[in-house]
C-alpha positions as CSV (number, residue, x, y, z in Angstrom):
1,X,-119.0,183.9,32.6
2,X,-117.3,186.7,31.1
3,X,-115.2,189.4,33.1
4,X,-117.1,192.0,34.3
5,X,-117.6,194.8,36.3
6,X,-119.4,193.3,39.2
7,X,-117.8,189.8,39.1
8,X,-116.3,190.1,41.9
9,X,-118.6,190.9,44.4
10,X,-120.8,187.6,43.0
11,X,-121.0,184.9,45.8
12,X,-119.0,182.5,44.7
13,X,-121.7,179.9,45.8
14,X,-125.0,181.9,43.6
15,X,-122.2,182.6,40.5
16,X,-123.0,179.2,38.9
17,X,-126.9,179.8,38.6
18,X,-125.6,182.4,36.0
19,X,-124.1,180.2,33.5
20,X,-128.0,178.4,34.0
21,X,-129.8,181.3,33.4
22,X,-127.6,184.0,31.0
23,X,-129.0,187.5,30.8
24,X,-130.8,188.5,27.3
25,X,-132.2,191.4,26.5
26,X,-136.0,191.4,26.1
27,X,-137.6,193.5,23.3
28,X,-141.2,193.1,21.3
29,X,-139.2,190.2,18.9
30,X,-137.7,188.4,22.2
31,X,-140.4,188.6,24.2
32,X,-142.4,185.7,23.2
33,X,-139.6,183.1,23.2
34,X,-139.0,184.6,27.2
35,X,-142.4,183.8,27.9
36,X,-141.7,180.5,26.2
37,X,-138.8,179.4,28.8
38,X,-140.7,179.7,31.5
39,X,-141.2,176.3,32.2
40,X,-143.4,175.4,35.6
41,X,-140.7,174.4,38.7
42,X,-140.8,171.0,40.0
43,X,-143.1,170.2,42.7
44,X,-142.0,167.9,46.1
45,X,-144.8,165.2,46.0
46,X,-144.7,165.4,49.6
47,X,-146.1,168.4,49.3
48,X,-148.8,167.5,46.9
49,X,-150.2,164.6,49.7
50,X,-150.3,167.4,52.5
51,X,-151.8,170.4,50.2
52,X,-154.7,170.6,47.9
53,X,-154.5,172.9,44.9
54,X,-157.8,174.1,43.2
55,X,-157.9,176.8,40.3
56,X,-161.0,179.3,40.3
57,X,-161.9,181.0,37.6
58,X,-163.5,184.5,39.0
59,X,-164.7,187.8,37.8
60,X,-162.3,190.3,36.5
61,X,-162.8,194.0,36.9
62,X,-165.9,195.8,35.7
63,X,-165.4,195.3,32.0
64,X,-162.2,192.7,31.6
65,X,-162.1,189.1,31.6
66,X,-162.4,186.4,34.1
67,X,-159.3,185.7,35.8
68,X,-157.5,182.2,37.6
69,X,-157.1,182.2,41.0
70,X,-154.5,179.3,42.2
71,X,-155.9,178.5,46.0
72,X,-153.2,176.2,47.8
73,X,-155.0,175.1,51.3
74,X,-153.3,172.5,53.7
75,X,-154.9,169.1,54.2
76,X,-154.6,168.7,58.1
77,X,-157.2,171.0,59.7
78,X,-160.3,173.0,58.6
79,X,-159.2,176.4,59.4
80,X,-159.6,179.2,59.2
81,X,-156.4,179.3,58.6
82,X,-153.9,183.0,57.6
83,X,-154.2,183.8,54.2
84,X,-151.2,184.7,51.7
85,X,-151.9,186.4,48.4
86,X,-149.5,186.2,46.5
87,X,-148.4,187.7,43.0
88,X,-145.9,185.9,40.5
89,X,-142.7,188.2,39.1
90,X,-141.7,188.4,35.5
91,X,-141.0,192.4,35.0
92,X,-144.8,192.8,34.1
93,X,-144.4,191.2,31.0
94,X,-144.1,187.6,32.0
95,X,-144.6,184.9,34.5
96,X,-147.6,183.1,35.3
97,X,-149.1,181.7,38.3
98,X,-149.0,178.0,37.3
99,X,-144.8,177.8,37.3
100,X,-144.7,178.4,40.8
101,X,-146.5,175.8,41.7
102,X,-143.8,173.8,43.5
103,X,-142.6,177.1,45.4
104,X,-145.9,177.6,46.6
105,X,-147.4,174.7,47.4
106,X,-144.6,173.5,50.0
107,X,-144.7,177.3,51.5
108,X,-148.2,176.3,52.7
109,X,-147.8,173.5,54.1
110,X,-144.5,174.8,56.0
111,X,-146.3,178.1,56.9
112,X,-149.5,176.0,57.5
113,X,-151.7,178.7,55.7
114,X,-153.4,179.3,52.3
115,X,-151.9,180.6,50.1
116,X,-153.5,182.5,46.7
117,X,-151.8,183.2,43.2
118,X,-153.1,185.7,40.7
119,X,-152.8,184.9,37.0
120,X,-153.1,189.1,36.5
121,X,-153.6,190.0,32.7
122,X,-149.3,190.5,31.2
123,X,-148.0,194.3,30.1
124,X,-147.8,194.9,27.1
125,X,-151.1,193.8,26.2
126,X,-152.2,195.1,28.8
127,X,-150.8,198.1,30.2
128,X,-151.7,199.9,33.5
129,X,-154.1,199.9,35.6
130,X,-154.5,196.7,34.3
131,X,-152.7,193.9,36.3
132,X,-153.2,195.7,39.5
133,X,-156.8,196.0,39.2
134,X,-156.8,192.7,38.2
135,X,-155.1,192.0,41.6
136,X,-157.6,194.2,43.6
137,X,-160.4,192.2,42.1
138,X,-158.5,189.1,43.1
139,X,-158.1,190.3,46.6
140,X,-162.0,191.1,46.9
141,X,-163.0,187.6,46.1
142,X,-160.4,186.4,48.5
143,X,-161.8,188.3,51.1
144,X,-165.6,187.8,50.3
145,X,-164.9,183.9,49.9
146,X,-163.0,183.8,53.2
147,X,-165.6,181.5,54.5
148,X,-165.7,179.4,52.2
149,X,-162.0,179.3,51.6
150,X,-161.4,178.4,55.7
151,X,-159.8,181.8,55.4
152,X,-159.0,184.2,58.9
153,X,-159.7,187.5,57.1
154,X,-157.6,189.5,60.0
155,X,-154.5,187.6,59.0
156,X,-154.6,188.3,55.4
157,X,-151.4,189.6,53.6
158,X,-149.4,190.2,50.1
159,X,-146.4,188.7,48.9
160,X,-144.8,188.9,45.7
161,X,-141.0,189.1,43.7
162,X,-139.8,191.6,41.1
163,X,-142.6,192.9,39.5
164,X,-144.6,190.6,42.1
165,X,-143.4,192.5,44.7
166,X,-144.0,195.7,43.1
167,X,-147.9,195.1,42.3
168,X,-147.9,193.7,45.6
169,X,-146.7,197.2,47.0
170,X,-149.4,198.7,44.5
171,X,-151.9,196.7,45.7
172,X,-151.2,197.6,49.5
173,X,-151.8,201.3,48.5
174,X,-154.6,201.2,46.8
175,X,-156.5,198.9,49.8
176,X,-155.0,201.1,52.0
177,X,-156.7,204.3,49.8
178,X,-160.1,202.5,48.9
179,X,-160.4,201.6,52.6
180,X,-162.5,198.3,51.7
181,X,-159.6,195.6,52.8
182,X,-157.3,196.0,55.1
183,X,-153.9,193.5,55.2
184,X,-152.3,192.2,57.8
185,X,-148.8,192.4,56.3
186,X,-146.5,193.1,53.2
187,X,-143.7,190.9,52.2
188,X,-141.6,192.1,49.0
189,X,-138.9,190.1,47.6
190,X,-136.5,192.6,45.4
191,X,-139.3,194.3,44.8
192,X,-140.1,196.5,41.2
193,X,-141.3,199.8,42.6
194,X,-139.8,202.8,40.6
195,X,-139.9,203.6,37.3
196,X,-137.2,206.2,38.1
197,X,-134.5,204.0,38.0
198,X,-134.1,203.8,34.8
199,X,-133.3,207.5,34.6
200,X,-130.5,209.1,36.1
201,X,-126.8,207.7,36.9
202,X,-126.5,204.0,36.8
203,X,-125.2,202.2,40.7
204,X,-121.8,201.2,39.5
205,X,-122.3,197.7,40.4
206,X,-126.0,196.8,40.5
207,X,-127.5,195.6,37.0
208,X,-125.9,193.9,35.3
209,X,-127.0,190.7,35.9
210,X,-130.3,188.7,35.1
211,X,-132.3,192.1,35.2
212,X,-130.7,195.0,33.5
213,X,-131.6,198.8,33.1
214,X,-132.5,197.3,29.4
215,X,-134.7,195.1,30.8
216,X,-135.8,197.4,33.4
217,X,-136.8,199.8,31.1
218,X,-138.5,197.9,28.7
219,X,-141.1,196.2,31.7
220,X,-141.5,199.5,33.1
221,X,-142.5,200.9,29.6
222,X,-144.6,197.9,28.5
223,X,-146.6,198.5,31.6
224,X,-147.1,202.2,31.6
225,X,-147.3,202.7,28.1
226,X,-145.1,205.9,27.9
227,X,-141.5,206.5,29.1
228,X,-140.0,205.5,32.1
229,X,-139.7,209.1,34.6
230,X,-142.5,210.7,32.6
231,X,-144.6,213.1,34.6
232,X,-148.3,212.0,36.2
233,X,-147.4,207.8,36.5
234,X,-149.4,206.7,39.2
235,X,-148.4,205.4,42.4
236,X,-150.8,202.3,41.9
237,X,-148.1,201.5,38.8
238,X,-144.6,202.6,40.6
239,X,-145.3,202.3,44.3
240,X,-142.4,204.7,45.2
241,X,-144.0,207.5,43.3
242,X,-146.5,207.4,46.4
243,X,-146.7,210.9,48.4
244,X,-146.8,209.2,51.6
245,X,-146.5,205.7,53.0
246,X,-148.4,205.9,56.3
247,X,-151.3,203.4,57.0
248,X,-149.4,200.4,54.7
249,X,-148.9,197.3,56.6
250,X,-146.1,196.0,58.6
251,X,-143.5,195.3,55.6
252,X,-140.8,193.2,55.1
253,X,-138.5,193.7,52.5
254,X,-135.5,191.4,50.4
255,X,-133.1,192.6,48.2
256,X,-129.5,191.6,47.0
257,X,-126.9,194.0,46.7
258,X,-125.9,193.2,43.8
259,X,-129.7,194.1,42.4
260,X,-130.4,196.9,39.7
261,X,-133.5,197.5,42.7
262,X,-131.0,197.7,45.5
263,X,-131.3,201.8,46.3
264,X,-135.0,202.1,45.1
265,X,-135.8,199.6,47.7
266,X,-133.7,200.8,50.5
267,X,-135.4,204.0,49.8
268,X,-139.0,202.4,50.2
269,X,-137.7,200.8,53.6
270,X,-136.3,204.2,54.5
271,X,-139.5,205.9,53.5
272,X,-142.0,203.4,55.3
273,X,-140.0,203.6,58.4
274,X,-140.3,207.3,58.5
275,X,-144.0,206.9,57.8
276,X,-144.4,204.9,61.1
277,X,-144.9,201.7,59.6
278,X,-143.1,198.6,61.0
279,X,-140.6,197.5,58.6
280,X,-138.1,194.5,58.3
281,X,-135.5,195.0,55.7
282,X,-132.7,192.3,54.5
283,X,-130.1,193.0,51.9
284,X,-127.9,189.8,50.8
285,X,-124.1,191.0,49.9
286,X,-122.8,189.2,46.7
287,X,-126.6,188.5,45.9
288,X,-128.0,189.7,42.2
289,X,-130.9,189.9,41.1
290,X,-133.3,186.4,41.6
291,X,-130.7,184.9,43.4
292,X,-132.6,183.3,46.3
293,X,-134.0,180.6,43.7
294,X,-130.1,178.7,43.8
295,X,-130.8,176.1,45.7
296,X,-127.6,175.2,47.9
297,X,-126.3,178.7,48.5
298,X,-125.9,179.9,51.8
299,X,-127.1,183.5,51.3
300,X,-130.1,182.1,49.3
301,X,-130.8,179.3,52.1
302,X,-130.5,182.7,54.6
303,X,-133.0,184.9,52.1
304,X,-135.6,181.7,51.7
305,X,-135.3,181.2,55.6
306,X,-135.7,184.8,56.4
307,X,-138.5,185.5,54.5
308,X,-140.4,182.3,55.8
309,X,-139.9,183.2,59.6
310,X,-141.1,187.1,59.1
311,X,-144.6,185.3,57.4
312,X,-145.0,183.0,60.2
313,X,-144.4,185.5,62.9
314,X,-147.4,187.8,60.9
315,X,-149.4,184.7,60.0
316,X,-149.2,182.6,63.4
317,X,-148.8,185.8,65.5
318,X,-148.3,184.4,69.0
């Protein structure tokens, strides 16, 4: 890895997992081979004998497609059991549902819960309100299944990373604004939440690694389909652009400081915290962006555990 500005605040124990996985710079003509290296993650096969995996296929939104639903349940046990929606990352523009399958399906069976993942329709094919209605529709089911999913549907939260964690924050307003669903909890992982970010002066040492204000800027344009900061983008697309906070879930938030998403999502801590909602907020020093998926490193061991014992306390709520 080449000198840098930032180099030296890397943990030395996370720096390695950038020679793995270099930084490039998406664009219309790299944006398919992106999407092509996005192989699925290995999955334990212990926890393929202690959690079944079905994929629904359900209705979309009025007017769009059907979408897949990924539903992880736990063998021991018939429920109802808390319920984690969850939303994959890839900057809007990538990702997919099936290549977390070995992330997912061991968080079940540790958390002892089921746990749902969206395949929402990619930016920029499909631009806002796209994905997160495709989410809210998602949800619906979830909650109108419960039954027959073994699902409590008073311990129902969100979860996502990156962009994940921003539709994730989207989707918590606008259940919180249609009043039809109400979560239990909001867990965001460096979570995507303002298109502001890209305007403005740069953090001197956020960036510059694995997501980039390029990047940044190019997700957040492929999703709202004008410029990043314009006037009128909806708070159901950039979370932070929200007038108030109040009423959201009890909220747990992850970030690296190192991350280009470090200060917007100190900001949405700040903010909810002022709005009176209950909020858990984690920064990582030395940790850039995605760095919790090292394997060995202690600050990503610290994120992974951290994360894991907020959901059980909102999950298995004593």
């Amino acid at each position: 890895m080449t000198s840098s500005r930032s180099r030296h605040l890397v943990d030395p124990e996370v720096a390695g997992f950038l020679e793995l996985f270099p930084t490039t710079a998406l664009s219309m003509e790299t944006l398919p081979a992106m999407r092509a290296r996005q192989l699925p993650l290995p999955v334990d096969p212990a926890s393929v004998d202690s959690v079944d995996l079905v994929k629904h296929t359900i209705p979309g939104p009025q007017g769009a497609p059907e979408l897949d639903l990924f539903v992880y349940t736990p063998r021991k046990g018939d429920g109802p059991w808390p319920c984690i929606f969850h939303i994959h990352g890839g900057g809007y523009v990538g990702g997919s549902a099936e290549s977390i399958e070995g992330i997912l399906r061991p968080l079940a069976a540790e958390l002892d819960c089921v746990i749902t993942s969206i395949n929402y329709r990619l930016a920029p094919e499909t631009s806002h309100p796209g994905p997160v209605e495709d989410c809210y529709a998602a949800l619906a089911w979830v909650f109108k299944t419960a039954a027959e999913l073994g699902v409590d549907t008073a311990r129902i939260g969100v979860k996502g990373e990156s962009a994940g964690g921003g539709l994730a924050a989207a989707l918590a307003l606008l259940a919180r604004d249609r009043g039809e669903y109400k979560l239990a909890f909001q867990s965001l992982t460096y979570p995507m939440l303002d298109d502001r970010t890209c305007l403005g002066e740069q953090h001197p040492y956020t960036g510059e690694y694995i997501w980039t204000p390029h990047n940044n800027h190019f997700g957040w344009k492929a999703l709202l389909g004008v410029e990043p900061g314009s006037a009128g983008v909806s708070p159901y697309a950039a979370p932070a652009r929200a007038e108030s906070l109040a009423g959201l879930p009890p909220t747990f938030i992850t970030t690296g400081s190192l991350d280009l998403f470090l200060e917007e999502d100190l900001d949405y801590a700040r903010r909810l915290l002022r709005d009176g909602v209950p909020c858990e907020l984690h920064v990582y020093p030395g940790g850039f962006h995605a760095f919790d998926i090292a394997p060995m490193a202690v600050i990503s061991i610290a994120s992974r555990r951290d994360t894991r014992d907020a959901l059980r306390r909102v999950l298995h709520p004593a």
